[in-house]
C-alpha positions as CSV (number, residue, x, y, z in Angstrom):
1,X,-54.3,-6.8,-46.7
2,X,-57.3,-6.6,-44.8
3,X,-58.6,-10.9,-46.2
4,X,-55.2,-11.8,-44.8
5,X,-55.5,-10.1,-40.9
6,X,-59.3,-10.7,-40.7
7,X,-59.4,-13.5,-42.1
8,X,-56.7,-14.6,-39.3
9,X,-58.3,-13.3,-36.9
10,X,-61.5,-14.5,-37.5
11,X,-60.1,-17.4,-35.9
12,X,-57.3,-16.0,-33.2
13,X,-60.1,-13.6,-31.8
14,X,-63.0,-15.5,-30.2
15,X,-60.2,-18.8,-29.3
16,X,-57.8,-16.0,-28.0
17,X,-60.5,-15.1,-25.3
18,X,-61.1,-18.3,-24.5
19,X,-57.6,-19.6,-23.5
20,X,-57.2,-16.1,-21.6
21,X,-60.4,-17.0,-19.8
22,X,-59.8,-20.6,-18.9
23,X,-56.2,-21.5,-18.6
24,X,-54.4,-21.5,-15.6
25,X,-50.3,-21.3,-15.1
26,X,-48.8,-24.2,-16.6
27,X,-46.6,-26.3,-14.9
28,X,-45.7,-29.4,-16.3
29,X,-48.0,-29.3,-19.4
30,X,-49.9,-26.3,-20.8
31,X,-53.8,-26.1,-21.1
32,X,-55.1,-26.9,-24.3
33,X,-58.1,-25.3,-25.5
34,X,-59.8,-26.1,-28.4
35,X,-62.4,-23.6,-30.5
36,X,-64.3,-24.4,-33.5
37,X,-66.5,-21.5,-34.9
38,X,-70.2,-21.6,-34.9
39,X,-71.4,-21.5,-38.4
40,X,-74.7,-20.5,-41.0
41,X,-74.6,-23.1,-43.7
42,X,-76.4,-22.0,-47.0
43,X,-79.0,-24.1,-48.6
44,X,-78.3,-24.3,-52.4
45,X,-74.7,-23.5,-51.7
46,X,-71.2,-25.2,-51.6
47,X,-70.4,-26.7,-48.0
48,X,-68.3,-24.2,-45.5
49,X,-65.0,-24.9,-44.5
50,X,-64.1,-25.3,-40.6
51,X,-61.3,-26.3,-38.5
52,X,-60.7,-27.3,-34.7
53,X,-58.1,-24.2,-33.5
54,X,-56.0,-25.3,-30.6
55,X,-54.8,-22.8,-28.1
56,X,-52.5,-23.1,-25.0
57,X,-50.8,-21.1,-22.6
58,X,-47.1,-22.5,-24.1
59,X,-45.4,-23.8,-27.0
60,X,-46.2,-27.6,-26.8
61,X,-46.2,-30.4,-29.6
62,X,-49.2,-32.6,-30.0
63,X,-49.1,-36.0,-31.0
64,X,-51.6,-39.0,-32.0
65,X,-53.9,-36.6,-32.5
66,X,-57.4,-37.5,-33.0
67,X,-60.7,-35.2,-33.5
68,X,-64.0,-36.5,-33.5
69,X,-66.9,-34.8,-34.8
70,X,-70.6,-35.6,-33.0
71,X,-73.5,-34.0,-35.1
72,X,-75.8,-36.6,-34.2
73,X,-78.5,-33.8,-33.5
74,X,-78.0,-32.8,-37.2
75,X,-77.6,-35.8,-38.9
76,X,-80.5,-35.4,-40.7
77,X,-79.6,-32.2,-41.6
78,X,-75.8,-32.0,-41.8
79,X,-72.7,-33.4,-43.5
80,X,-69.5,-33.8,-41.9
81,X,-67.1,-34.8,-44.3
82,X,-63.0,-34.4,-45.0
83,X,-61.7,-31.6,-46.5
84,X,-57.9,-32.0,-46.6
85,X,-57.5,-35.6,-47.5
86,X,-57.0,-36.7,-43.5
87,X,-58.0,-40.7,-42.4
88,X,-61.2,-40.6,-41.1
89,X,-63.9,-43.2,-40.1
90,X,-67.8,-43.2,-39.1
91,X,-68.3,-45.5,-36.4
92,X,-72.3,-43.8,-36.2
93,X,-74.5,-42.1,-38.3
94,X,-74.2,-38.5,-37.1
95,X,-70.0,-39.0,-35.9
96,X,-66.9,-38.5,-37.7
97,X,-63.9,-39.6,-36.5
98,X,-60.5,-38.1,-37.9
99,X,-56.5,-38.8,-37.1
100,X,-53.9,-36.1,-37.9
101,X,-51.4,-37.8,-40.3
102,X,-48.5,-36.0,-38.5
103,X,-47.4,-33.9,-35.0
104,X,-49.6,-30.5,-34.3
105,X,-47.1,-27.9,-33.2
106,X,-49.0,-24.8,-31.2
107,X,-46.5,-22.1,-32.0
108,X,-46.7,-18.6,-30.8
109,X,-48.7,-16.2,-32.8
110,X,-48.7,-12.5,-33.3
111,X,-48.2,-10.0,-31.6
112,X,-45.2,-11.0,-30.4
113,X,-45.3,-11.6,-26.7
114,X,-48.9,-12.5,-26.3
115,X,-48.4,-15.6,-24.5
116,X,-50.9,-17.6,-26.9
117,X,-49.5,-20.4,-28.7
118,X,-52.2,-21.7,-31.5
119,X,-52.0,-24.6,-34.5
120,X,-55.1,-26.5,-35.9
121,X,-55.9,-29.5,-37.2
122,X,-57.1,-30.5,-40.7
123,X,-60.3,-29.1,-41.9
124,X,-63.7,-30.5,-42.6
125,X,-66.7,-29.4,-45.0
126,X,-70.2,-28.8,-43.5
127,X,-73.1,-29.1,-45.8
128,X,-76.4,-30.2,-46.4
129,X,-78.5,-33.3,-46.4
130,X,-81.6,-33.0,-48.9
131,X,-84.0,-32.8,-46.0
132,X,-82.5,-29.3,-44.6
133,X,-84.9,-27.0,-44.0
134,X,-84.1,-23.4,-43.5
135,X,-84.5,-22.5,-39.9
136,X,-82.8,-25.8,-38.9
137,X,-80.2,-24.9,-36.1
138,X,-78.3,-27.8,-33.8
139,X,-74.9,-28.3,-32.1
140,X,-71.8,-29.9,-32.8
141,X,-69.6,-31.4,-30.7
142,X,-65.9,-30.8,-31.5
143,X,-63.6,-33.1,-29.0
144,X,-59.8,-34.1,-29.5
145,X,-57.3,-36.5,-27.4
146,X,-53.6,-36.8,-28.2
147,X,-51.1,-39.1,-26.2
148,X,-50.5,-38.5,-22.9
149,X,-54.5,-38.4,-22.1
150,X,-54.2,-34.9,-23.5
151,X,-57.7,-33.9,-24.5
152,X,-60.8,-30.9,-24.6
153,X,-63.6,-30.2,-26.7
154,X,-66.1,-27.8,-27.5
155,X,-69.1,-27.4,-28.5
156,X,-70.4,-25.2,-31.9
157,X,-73.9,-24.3,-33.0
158,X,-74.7,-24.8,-36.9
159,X,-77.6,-23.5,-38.7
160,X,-79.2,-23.4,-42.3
161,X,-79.2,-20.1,-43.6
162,X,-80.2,-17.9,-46.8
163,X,-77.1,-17.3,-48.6
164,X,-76.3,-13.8,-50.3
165,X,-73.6,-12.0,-52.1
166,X,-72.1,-8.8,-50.3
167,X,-69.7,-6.5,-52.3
168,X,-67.6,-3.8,-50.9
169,X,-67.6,-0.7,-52.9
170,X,-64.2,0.5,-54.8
171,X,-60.7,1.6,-52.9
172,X,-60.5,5.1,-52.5
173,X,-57.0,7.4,-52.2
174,X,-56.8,10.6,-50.3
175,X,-53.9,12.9,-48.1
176,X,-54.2,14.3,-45.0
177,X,-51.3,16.0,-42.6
178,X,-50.6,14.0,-39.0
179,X,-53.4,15.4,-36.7
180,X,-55.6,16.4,-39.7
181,X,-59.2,15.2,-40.8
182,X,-60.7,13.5,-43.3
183,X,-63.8,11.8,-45.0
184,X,-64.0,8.0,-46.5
185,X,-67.0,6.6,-48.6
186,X,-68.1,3.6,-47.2
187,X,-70.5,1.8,-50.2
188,X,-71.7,-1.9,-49.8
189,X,-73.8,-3.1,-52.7
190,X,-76.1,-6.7,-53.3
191,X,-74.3,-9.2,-55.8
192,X,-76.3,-11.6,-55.3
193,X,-80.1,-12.9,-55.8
194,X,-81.5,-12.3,-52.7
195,X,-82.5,-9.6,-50.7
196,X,-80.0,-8.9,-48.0
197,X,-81.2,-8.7,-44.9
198,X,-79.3,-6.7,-42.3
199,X,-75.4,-6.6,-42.6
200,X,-72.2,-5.7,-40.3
201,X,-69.5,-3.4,-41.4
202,X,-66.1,-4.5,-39.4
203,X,-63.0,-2.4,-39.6
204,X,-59.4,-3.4,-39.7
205,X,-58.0,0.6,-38.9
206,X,-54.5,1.0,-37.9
207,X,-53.3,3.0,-35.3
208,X,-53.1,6.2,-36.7
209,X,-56.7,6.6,-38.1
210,X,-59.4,7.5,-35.3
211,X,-62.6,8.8,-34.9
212,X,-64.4,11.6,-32.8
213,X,-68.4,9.7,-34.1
214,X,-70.2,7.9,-31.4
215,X,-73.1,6.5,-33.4
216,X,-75.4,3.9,-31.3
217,X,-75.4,1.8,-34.0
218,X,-71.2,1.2,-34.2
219,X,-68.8,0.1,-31.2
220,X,-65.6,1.8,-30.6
221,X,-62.1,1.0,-28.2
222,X,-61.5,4.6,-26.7
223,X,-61.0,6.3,-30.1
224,X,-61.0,3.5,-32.4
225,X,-63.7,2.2,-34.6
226,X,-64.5,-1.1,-34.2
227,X,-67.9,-2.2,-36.1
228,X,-71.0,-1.0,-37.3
229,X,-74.3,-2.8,-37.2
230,X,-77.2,-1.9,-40.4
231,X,-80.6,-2.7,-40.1
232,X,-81.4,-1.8,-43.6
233,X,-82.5,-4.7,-46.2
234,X,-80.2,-4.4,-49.4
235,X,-82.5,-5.1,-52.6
236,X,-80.9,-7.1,-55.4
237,X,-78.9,-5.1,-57.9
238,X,-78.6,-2.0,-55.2
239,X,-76.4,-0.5,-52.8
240,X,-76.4,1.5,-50.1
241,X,-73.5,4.5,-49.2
242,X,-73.0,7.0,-46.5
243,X,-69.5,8.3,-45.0
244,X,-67.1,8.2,-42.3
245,X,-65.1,11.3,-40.5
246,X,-61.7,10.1,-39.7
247,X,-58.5,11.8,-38.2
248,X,-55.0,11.6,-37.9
249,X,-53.2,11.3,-34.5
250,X,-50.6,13.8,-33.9
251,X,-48.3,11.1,-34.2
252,X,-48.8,9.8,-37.1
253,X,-45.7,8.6,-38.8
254,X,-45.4,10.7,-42.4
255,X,-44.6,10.7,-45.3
256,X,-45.8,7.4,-45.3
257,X,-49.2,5.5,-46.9
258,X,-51.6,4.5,-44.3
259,X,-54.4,2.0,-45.2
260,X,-58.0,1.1,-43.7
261,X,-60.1,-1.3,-44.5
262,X,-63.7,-2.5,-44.0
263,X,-65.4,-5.9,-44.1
264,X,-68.9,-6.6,-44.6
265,X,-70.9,-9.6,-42.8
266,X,-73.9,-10.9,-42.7
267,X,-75.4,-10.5,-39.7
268,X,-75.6,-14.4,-39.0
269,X,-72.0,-14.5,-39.9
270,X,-70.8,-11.9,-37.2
271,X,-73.1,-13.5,-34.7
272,X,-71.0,-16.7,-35.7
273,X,-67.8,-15.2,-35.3
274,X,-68.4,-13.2,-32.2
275,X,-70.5,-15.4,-29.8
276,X,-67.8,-16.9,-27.6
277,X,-66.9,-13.2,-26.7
278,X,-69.6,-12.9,-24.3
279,X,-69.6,-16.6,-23.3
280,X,-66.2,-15.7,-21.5
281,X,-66.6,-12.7,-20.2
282,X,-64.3,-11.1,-22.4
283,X,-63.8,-7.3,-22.7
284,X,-66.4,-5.5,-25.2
285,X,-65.9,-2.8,-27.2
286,X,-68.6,0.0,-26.4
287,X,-71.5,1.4,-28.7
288,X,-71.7,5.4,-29.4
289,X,-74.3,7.2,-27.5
290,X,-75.1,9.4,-30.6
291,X,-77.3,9.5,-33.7
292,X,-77.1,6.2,-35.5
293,X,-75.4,5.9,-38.5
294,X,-77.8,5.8,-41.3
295,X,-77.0,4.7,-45.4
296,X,-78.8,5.7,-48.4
297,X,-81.1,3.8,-50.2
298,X,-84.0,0.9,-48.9
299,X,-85.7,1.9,-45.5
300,X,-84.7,-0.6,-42.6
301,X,-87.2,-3.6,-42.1
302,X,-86.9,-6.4,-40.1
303,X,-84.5,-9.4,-40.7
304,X,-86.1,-12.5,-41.5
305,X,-84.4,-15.6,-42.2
306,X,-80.6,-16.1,-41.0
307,X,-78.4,-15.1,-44.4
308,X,-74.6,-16.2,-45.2
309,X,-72.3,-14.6,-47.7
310,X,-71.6,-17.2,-50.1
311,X,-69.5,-15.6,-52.3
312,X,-66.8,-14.0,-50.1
313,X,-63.5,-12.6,-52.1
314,X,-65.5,-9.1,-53.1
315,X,-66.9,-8.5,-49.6
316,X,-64.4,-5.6,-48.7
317,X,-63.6,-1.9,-49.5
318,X,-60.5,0.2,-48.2
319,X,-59.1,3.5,-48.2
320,X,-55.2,4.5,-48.6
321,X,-54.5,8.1,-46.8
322,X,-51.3,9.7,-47.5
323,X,-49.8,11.3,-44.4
324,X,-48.3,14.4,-46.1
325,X,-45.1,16.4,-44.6
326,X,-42.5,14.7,-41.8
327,X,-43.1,13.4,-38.9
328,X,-40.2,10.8,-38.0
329,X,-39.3,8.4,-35.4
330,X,-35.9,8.0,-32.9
331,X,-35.6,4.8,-31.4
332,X,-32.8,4.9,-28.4
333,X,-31.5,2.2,-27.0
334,X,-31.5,1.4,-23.0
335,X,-28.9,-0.3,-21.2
336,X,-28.4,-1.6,-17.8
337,X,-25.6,-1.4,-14.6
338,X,-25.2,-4.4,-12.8
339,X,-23.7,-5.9,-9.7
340,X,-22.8,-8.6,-8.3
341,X,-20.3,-11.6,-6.8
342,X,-19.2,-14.9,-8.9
343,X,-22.2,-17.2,-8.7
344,X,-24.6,-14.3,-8.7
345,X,-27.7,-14.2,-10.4
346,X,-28.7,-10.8,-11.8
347,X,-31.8,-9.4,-14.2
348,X,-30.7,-7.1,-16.9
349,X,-33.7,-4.8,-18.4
350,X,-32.4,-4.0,-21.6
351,X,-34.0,-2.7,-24.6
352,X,-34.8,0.6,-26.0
353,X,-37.4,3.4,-25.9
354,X,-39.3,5.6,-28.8
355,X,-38.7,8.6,-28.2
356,X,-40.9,10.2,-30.9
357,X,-41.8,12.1,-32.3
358,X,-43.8,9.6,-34.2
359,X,-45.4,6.4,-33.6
360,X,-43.6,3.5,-35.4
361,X,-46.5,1.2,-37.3
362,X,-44.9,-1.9,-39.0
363,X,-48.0,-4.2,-39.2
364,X,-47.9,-6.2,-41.8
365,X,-49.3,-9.4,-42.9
366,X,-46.0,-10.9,-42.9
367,X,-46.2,-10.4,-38.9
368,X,-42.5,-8.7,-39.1
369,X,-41.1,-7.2,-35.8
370,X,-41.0,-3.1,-36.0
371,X,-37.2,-3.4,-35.8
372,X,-34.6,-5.8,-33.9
373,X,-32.1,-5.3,-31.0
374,X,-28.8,-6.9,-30.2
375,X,-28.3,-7.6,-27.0
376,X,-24.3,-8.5,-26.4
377,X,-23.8,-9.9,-22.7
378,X,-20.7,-8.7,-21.0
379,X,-17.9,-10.9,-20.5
380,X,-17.6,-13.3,-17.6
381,X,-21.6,-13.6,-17.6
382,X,-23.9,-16.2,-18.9
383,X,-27.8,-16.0,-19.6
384,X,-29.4,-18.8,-17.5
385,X,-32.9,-17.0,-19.0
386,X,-33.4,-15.9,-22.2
387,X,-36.7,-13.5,-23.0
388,X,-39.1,-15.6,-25.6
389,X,-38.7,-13.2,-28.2
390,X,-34.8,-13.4,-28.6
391,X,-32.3,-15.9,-29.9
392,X,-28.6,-16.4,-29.8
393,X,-27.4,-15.0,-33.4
394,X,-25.9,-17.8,-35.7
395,X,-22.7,-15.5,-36.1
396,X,-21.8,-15.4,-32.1
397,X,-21.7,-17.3,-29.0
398,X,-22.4,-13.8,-26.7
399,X,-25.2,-12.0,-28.5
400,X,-28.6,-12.7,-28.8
401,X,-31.4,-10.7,-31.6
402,X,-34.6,-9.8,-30.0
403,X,-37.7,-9.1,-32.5
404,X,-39.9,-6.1,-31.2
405,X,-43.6,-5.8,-31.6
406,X,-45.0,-4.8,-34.9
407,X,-46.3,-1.1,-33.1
408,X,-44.3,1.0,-31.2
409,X,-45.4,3.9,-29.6
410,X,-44.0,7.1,-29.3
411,X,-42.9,8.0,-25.7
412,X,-43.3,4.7,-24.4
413,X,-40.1,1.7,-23.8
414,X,-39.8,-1.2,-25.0
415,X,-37.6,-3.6,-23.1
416,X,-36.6,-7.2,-22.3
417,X,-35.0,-8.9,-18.9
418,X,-32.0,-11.0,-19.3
419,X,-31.2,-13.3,-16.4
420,X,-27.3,-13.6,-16.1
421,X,-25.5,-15.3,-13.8
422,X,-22.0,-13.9,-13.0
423,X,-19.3,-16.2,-13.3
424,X,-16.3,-14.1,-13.0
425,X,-15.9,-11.0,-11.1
426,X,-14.4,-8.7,-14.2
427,X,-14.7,-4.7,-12.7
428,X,-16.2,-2.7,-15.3
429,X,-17.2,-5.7,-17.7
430,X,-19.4,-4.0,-20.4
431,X,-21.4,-5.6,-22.7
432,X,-23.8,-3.7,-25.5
433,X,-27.5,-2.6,-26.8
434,X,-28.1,-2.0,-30.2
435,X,-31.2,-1.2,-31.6
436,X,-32.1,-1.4,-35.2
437,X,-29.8,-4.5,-35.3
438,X,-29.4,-6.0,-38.9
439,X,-31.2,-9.2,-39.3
440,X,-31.6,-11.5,-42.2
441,X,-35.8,-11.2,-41.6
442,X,-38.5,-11.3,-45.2
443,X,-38.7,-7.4,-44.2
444,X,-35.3,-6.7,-43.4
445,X,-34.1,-6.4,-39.5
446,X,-33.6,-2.4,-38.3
447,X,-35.9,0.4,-38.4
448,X,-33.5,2.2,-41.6
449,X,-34.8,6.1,-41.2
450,X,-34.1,6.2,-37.7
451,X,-33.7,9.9,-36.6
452,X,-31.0,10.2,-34.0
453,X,-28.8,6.8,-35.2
454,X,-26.4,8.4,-32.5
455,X,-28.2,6.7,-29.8
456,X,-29.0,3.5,-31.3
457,X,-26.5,2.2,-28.8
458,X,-25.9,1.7,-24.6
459,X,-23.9,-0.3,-23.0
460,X,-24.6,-3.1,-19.9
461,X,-22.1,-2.8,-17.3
462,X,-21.2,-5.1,-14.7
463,X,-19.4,-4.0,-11.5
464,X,-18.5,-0.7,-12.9
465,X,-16.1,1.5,-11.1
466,X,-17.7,3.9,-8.2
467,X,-19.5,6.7,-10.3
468,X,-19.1,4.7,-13.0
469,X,-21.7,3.2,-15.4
470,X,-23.9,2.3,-18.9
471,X,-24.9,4.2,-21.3
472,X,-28.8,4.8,-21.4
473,X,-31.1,3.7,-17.9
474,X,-31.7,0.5,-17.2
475,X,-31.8,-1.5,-13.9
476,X,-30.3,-4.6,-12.2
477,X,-31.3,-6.4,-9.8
478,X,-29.0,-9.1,-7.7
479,X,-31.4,-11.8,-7.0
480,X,-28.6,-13.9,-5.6
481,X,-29.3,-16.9,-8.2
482,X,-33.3,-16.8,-6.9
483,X,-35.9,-16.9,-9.3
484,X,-38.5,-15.1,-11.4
485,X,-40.1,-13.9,-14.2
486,X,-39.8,-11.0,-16.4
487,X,-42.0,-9.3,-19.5
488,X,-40.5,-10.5,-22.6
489,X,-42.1,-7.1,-24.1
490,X,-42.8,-3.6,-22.0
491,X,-44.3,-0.7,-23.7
492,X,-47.5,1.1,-24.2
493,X,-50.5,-0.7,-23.1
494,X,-52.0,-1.5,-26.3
495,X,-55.4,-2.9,-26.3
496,X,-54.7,-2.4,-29.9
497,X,-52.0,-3.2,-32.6
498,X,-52.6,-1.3,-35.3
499,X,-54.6,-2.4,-38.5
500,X,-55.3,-6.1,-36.1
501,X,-56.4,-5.0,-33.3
502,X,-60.1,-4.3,-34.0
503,X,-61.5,-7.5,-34.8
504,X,-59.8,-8.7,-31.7
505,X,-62.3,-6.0,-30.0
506,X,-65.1,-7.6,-31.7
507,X,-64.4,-10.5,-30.5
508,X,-63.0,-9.7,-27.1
509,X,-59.4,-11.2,-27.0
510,X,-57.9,-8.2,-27.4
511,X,-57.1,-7.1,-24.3
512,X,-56.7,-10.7,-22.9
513,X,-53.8,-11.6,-25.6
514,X,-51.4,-8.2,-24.9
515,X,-51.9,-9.2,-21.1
516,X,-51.2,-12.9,-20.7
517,X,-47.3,-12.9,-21.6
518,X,-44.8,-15.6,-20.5
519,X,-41.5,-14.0,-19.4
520,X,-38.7,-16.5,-19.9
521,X,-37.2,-20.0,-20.8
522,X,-34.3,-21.5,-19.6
523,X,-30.8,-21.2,-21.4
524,X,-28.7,-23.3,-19.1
């Protein structure tokens, strides 16, 4: 649902750019990056909720971790204080000083393949002293250290803001064929007691939906909407509605439900959420060069004082399109022909490739893979490097399950490089690919209405005969035991994955989390 991605990657965005700005190739240890989000605190209002996001180039484990909080600038206008029950101290008025109770693990996150390994640490509440005043704006300095003189920090700006109340306005259901159009309501209404002053409409689309629109007051990737910025004040009790024009890709999967969903921010609270973008020079998504995108109802006016939703839970709306008729998807699997002598070390590309007609959306907010491939090594080999995103099955010692991305494109491959070294010349030693492998996964393992199953299978052969060989195209390379890296994911270029991707755009990660992907890890 769209609370569960955004509100994800409300914090994977902005700290995504910044470790795909910053970090370099790790060698012994990966670089840590820490990220805590600026925020607009609401005077008359409960405190809001913050935690230090670490990010690193590799999966790492953190431990004797300590974070210190320094809002000496806005000690007479800020609180710092726990807000899941972690040891902390104030050696200073204006400092906090907390220690994780246990290990921080930074674990990979979606998709899968990004090469950005993120955890945080335990929250704390920022709220306000009596003497606020609104207007009030300061910095806070956010630092940790862990043992091994592992440490960063960063430094977040806090102001004190008007709070409000957006609503989003009810779900709406519709049907459209792959490749045909259609028109959503988009309704935001004032549920609070103020006047709001401005707002932000962001849009968690999946693949399938686009747009033709340019408006100069929305930002689009290629086709994709992205967000939409409003100038007009909201009076208490109102709302204000206009539509989009939306469209089908050709390759829209069908029959199948296809949802959309929009968010609404204040424009303080976008600000907050998107500032680090720029900061690192991250990738932005573009504005129209058309008419701007006006609503119905109170003329625009200038924003006054910075405004915060305070009662976020009913600040969304979304639309569920049928895609009518039948638009299916094969998946074929690749294999690979190898060669080599005993003590060789040779890459296996390995995988398989969608061959359409539809594209295959899985997104979820489960983060499932798309579908899973077995990947059986032929006898007389052994994988000295495994890809990141497979493991040796529980049921085998020769066959390893790789998860796939959650989107996969029609007409575009997806595969993997297995390193194996060869350590007994067997002519015509065959191994195997299967895609749509079973796996005991929370949304099951294989893609189940695959069109062609026929193909789901190739074959890796090693030393085959002259004129002999696998089934499906691969490649092998002998590297003579050298070494190298490899993709643990090819396939389209995504700058988006569906229904996730466009907050990422907001934020400019995006494109920095599908490139910056670590190939392999040691098996021997």
């Amino acid at each position: 649902m769209l609370k569960h991605s955004l509100r994800w990657l409300t914090g994977l965005g902005a700290a995504g750019a910044l470790i795909a700005a910053s970090a370099t190739p790790a060698v012994a240890a990966p670089t840590i990056e820490p990220y805590f989000q600026d925020a607009t605190v609401a005077i008359g209002a409960e405190a809001t909720i913050r935690g230090l996001l670490l990010y690193a180039d590799e999966p790492t484990v953190l431990t004797d971790v300590s974070v210190r909080y320094d809002y000496r600038s806005l000690a007479d206008t800020i609180t710092v204080t726990p807000a899941d029950g972690q040891e902390c101290t104030a050696p200073e008025p204006g400092v906090l000083v907390c220690t994780e109770p246990s290990d921080v693990t930074l674990y990979e996150m979606p998709p899968l393949g990004s090469g950005i390994y993120r955890n945080g640490v335990k929250r704390v509440h920022l709220g306000l002293t009596e003497d606020a005043q609104l207007g009030d704006s300061g910095d806070v300095a956010v630092s940790f250290q862990a043992a091994g003189g592992r440490s960063g920090s960063y430094t977040s700006h806090v102001r004190v803001g008007e709070g409000v109340d957006l609503a989003g306005g009810p779900f709406t259901s519709l049907s459209a064929k792959p490749g045909g159009k259609f028109t959503v309501p988009l309704a935001v209404a004032n549920a609070g007691d103020k006047v709001v002053n401005g707002f932000v409409a962001v849009f968690d689309l999946p693949y399938s939906i686009r747009t033709k629109d340019r408006f100069s007051n929305c930002r689009y990737s290629d086709d994709h909407l992205v967000s939409c910025q409003f100038d007009e004040d909201i009076p208490v009790g109102t709302g204000l509605a206009t539509t989009l024009n939306l469209e089908f890709v050709k390759d829209t999967y069908a029959p199948a439900n296809h949802s959309g969903y929009a968010q609404f921010m204040t424009t303080a609270d976008f600000e907050d959420l998107t500032r680090v973008r720029t900061a690192v020079g991250a990738r932005a998504a573009t504005p129209g060069g058309g008419p701007k995108l006006t609503l119905t109802g109170a003329p625009g006016r200038m924003r006054k004082a910075s405004q915060t939703d305070v009662g976020p839970g009913n600040d969304y709306t979304g639309w569920t399109i049928k895609a009518t008729g039948t638009n299916g998807t094969d998946l074929a699997a690749i294999g690979a022909t190898l060669k080599g002598t005993a003590g060789a070390v040779v890459t296996a590309t390995v995988g398989f490739r969608n061959n359409g007609p539809a594209t295959l959306d899985r997104t979820n907010g489960d983060f499932e893979a798309a579908t899973h491939t077995n990947v059986e090594l032929p006898p007389g080999t052994t994988a000295v490097e495994v890809p990141d995103n497979c493991w040796l099955r529980q049921d085998t010692t020769r066959t390893y399950l790789c998860a796939s991305e959650m989107l996969l494109v029609a007409g575009q491959a997806y595969t993997v490089k297995f390193r194996l070294r060869i350590d007994k010349v067997i002519p015509n030693a065959r191994g195997a690919v299967r895609v749509n492998a079973p796996c005991e996964c929370p949304a099951g393992g294989g893609f189940q209405d695959d069109l062609k199953p026929v193909n789901d299978r190739a074959t890796i052969v090693v030393n085959a005969p002259q004129g002999g060989g696998g089934q499906g195209d691969g490649d092998g390379d002998d590297d003579g035991g050298g070494g190298g890296g490899s993709l643990p994911i090819t396939g389209a270029p995504t700058n988006l994955i569906a229904g996730i991707g466009a907050l990422l755009l907001v934020t400019g990660a995006g494109c920095y989390l599908l490139a910056r992907r670590h190939s392999t890890r040691s098996a021997a």
